[in-house]
C-alpha positions as CSV (number, residue, x, y, z in Angstrom):
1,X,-38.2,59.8,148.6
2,X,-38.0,62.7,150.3
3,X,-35.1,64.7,152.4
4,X,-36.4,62.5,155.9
5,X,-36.4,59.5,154.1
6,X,-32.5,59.9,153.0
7,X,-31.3,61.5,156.4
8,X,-32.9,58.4,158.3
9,X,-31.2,56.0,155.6
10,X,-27.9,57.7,155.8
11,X,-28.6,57.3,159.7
12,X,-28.9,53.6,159.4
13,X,-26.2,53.3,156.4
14,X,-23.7,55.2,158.5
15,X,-24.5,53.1,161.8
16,X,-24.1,49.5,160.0
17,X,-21.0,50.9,158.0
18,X,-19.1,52.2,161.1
19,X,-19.6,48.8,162.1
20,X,-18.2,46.7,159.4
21,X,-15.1,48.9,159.6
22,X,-14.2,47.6,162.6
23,X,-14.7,44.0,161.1
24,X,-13.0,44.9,157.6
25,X,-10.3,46.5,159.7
26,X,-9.8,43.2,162.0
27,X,-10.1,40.9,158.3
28,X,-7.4,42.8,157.1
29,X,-5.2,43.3,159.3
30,X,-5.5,39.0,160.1
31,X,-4.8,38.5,156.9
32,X,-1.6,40.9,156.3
33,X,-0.1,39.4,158.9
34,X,-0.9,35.2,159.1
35,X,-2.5,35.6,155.6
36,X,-5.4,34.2,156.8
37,X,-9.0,34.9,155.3
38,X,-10.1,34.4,158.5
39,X,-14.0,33.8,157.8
40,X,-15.2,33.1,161.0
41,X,-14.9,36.7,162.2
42,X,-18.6,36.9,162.0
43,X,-18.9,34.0,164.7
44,X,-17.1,36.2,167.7
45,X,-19.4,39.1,166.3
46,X,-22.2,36.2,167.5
47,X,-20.8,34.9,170.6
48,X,-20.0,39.0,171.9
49,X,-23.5,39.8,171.5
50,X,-25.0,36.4,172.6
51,X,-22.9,36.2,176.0
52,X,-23.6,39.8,176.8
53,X,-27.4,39.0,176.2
54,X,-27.5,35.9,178.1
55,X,-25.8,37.8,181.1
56,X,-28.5,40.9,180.8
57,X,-31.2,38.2,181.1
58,X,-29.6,36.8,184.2
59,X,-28.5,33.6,182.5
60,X,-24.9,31.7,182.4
61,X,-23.8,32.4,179.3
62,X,-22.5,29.0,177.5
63,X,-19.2,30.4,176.8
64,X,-18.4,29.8,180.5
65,X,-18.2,26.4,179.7
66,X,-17.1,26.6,176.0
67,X,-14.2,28.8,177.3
68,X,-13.4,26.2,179.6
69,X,-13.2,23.2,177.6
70,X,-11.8,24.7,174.9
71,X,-8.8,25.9,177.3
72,X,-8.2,22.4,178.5
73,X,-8.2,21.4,174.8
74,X,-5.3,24.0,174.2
75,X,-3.3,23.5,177.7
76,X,-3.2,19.1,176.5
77,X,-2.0,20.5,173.1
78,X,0.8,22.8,174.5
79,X,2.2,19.6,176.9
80,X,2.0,17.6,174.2
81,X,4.3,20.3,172.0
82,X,6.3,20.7,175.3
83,X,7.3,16.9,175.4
84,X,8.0,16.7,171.7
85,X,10.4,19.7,172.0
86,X,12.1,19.0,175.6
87,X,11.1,22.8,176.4
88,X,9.0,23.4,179.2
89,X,9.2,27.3,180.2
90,X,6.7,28.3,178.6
91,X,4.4,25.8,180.3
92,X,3.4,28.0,183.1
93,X,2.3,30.7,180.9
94,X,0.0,28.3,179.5
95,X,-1.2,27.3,182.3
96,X,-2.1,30.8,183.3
97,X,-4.4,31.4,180.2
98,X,-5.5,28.1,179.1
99,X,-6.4,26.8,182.5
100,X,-6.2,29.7,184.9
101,X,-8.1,32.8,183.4
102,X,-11.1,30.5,182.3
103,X,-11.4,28.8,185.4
104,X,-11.6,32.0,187.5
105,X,-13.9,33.4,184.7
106,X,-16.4,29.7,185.6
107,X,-16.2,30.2,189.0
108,X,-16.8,34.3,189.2
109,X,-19.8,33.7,186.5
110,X,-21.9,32.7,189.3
111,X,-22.0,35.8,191.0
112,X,-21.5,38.4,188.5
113,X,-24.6,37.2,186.2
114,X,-27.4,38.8,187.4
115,X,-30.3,41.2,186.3
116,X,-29.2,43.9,188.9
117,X,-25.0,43.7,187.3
118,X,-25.1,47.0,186.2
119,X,-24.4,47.0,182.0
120,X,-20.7,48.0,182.1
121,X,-20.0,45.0,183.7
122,X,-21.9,42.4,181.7
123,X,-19.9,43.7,178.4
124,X,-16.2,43.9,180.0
125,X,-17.2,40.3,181.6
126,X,-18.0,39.2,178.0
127,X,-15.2,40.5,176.4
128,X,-13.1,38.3,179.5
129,X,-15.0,35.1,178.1
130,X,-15.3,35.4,174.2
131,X,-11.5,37.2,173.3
132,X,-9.7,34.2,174.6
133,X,-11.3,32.3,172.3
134,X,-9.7,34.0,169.7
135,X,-5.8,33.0,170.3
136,X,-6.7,29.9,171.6
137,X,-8.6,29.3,168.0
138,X,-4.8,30.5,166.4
139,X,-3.2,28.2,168.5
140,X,-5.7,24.8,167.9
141,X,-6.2,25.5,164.4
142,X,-3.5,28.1,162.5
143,X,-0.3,28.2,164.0
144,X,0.4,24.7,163.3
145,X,-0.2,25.2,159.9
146,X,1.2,29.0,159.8
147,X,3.3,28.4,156.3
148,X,0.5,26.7,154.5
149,X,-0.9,28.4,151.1
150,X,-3.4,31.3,150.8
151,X,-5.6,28.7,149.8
152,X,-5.1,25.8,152.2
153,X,-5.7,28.2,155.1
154,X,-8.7,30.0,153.4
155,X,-10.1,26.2,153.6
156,X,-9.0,25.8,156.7
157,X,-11.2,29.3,157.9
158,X,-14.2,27.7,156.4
159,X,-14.3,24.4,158.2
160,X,-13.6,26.5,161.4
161,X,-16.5,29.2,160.4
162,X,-19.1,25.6,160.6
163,X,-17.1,24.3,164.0
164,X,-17.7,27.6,165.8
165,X,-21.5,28.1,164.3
166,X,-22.7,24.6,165.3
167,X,-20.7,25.3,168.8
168,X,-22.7,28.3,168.8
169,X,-26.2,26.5,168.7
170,X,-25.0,24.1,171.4
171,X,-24.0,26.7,173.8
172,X,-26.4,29.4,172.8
173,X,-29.4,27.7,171.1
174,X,-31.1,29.0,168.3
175,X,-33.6,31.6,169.8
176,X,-32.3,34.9,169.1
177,X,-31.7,37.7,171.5
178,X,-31.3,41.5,171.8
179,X,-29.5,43.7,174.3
180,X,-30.4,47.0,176.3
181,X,-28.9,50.1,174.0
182,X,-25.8,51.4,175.8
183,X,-27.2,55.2,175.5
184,X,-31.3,56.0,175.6
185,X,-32.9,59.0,174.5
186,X,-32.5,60.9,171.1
187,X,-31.2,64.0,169.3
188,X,-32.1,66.5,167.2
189,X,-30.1,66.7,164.1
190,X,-30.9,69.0,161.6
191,X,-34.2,67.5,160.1
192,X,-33.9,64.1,161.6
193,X,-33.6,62.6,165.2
194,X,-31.0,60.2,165.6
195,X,-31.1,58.1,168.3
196,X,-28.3,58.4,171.3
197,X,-27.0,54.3,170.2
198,X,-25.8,55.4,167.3
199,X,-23.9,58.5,168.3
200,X,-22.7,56.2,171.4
201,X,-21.8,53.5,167.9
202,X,-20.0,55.9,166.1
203,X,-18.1,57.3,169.0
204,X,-16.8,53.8,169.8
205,X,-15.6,52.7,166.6
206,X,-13.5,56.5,166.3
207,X,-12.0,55.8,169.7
208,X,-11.0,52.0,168.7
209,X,-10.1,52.8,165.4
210,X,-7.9,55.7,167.2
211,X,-6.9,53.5,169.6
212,X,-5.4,50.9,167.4
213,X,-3.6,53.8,165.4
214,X,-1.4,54.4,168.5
215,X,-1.1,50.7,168.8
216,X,0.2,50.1,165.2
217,X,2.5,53.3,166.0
218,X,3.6,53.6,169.5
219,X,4.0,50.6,171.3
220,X,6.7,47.6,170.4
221,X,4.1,45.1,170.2
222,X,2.3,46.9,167.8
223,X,5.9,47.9,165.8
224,X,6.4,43.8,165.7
225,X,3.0,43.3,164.4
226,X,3.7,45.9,161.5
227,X,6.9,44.4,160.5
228,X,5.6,40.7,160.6
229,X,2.6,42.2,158.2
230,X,5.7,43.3,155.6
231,X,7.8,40.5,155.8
232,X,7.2,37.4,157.6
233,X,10.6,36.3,156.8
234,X,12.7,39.7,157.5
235,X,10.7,39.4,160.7
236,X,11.7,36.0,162.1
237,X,15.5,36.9,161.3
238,X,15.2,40.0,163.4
239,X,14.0,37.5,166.4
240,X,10.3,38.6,166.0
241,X,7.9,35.5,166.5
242,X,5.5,34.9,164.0
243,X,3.3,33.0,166.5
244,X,3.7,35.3,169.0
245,X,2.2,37.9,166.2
246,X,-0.5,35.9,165.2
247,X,-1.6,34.8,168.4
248,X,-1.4,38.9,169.5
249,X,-3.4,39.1,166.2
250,X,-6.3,36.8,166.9
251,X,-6.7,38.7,170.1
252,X,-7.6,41.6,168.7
253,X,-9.5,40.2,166.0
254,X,-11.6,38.1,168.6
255,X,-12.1,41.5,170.9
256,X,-13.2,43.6,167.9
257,X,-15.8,41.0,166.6
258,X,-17.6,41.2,170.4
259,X,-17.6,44.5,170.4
260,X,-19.3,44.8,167.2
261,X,-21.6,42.3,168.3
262,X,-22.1,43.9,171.4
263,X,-22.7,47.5,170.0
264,X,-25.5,46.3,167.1
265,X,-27.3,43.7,169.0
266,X,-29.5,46.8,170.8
267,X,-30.5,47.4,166.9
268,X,-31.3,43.8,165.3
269,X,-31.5,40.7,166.9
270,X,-28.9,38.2,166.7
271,X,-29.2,34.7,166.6
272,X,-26.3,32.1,166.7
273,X,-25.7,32.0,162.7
274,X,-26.0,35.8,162.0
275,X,-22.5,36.4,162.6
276,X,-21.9,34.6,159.2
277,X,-23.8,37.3,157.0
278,X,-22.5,40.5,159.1
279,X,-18.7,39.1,159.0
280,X,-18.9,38.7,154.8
281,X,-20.6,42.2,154.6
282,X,-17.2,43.1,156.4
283,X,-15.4,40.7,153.9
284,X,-16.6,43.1,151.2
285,X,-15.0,46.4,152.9
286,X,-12.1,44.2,153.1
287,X,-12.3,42.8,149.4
288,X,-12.7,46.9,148.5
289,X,-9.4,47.6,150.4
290,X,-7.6,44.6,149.0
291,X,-7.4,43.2,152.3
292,X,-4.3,45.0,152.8
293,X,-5.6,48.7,152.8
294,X,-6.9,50.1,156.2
295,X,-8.7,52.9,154.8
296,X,-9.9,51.6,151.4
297,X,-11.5,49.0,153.9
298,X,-13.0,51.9,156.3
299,X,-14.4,53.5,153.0
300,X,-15.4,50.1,151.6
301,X,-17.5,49.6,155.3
302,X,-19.3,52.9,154.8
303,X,-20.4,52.6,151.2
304,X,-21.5,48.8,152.3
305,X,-23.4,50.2,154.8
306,X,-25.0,53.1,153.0
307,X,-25.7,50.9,150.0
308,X,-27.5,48.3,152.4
309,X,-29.3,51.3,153.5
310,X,-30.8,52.3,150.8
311,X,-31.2,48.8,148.9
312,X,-33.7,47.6,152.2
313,X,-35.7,50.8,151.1
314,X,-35.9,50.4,147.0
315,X,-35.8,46.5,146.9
316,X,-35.9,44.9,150.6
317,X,-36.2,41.7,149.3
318,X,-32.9,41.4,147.5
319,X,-30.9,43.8,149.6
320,X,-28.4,41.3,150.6
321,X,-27.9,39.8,146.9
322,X,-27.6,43.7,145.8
323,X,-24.7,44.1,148.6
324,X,-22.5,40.9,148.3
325,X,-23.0,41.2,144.3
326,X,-20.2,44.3,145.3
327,X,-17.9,41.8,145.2
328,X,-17.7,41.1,141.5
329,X,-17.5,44.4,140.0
330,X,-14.3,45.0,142.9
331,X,-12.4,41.9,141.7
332,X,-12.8,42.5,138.6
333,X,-11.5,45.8,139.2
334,X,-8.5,44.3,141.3
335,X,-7.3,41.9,138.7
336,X,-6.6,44.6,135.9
337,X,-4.0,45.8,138.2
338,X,-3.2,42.9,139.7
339,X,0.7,40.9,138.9
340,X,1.0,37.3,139.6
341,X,3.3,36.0,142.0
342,X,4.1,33.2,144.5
343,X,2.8,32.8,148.1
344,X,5.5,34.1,150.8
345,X,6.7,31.4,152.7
């Protein structure tokens, strides 16, 4: 293995890593604040790329109509909640995003889809139909089980992970698909060419990773989410609402899993199930970090990526049993220093 050879794997290491940062970032910071493993991360990471692609080819994407029904499904939920509780003000909020927003999304889809949209549209569109799909998943499936064990949610997260892939082969089928890059061309770095994706890649996870920083630090919403992540108790007292968090929390979990999808599906080609295998490499950045440590999980992400890197070259055929066997050496690591004690409730 010559020089070339490691520059063009540190190329691909980096790219992939950068990647499952922002996925090991989202993981975390879904579980530090509903304690939620929330496994089927990978699934948005599916339907982000899968709708943009659909919409590149000229097609109608299926989560038009998933988005749909799935809205209806919430809004019948929500009146049901509002009758049980004599409360209706927050009914027309719910009709404005559970009924609303996907209806104007089914009816624009029509004339937005087409070969000639130009590429910027197609992903903010996408992001419009897959990151509702996120709250409206918290709301269905979490919230009303929001003070359940670590463990009975971590179940929970699984049976959801095989509801939203088999939804996925319905509404997306199982060929696979690949998207434009965002960037063409290439440059010239030191001995190797890297190719324009991956400087766009890399340029897009800093700005998000920056972006949630100011997020986390500036803004109220952001302040609530920090607090509810310490102390989901000391946070209801002080009048924050724990399913307003969560909710706020699935959001951005759902928009960062389509725009991972969205920025590697120009690089490998993603079928309705490959969210599954990218989501637990991001599991393992996460694991590193303790799913509670943003940049042990950022580092974890890189080293993942590197490692998968370098294990397609040496042994390609066990590359993916060489990265997820990561996980074992890390717990065991983690439970030397780990204390015992009981779920927050």
């Amino acid at each position: 293995m010559d020089s070339t050879i490691i520059f063009i794997l540190l190329q691909d290491g980096i790219l992939n890593g950068a990647v499952y940062a922002l996925l090991g970032l989202a993981l975390v910071l879904v579980f530090v604040v509903t304690r939620v493993v929330f496994i089927p991360q990978g699934e948005f990471v599916a339907y982000g790329a899968l709708t943009l692609a659909f919409m590149v080819n000229g097609k109608i994407p299926g989560t038009v109509h998933l988005l749909l029904i799935v809205g209806v499904v919430v809004f019948l939920v929500e009146v049901f909640s509002c009758m049980r509780h004599n409360d209706w003000k927050k009914l027309p909020k719910t009709i404005a995003w559970t009924l609303v927003l996907p209806g104007l999304l089914f009816i624009a889809a029509p004339y937005v889809v087409s070969t000639k949209t130009p590429l910027w549209i197609d992903v903010l569109f996408s992001l419009a139909l897959v990151i509702p799909l996120g709250p409206m998943t918290y709301r269905l499936v979490f919230q009303p089980i929001a003070e359940a064990s670590v463990l009975v949610l971590l179940i929970i997260g699984v049976a959801v992970h095989f509801v939203l892939t088999g939804l996925g082969l319905v509404f997306f089928g199982a060929e696979g698909w690949r998207t434009p890059p965002f960037l063409e061309g290439e440059v010239k770095f030191g001995a190797v060419t890297w190719s324009a994706q991956t400087f766009f890649v890399l340029g897009t996870c800093a700005a998000l990773i920056l972006i949630l920083w100011l997020f986390f630090g500036k803004t109220l919403y952001g302040r609530a989410l920090r607090a509810t992540a310490v102390n989901r108790r000391g946070a209801r007292l002080v009048g924050i609402s724990t399913n307003l968090s969560g909710s706020l929390t699935f959001t951005l979990a759902a928009a960062i899993g389509a725009l991972s999808g969205m920025l590697i599906s120009p690089v490998t080609t993603i079928y309705y199930d490959t969210g599954f295998i990218v989501g637990l490499k991001g599991f393992v950045a996460a694991i590193v970090g303790g799913m509670v440590s943003y940049p042990l999980a950022a580092a974890g992400a890189l080293f993942v990526g590197i490692l998968e890197a370098f294990s397609s070259f040496w042994a390609s055929a066990y590359k993916e049993v060489i990265v997820f066997t990561l996980i074992i050496p890390v717990l065991m690591w983690r439970s030397f220093g780990a204390t015992q004690s009981d779920d927050e409730v």
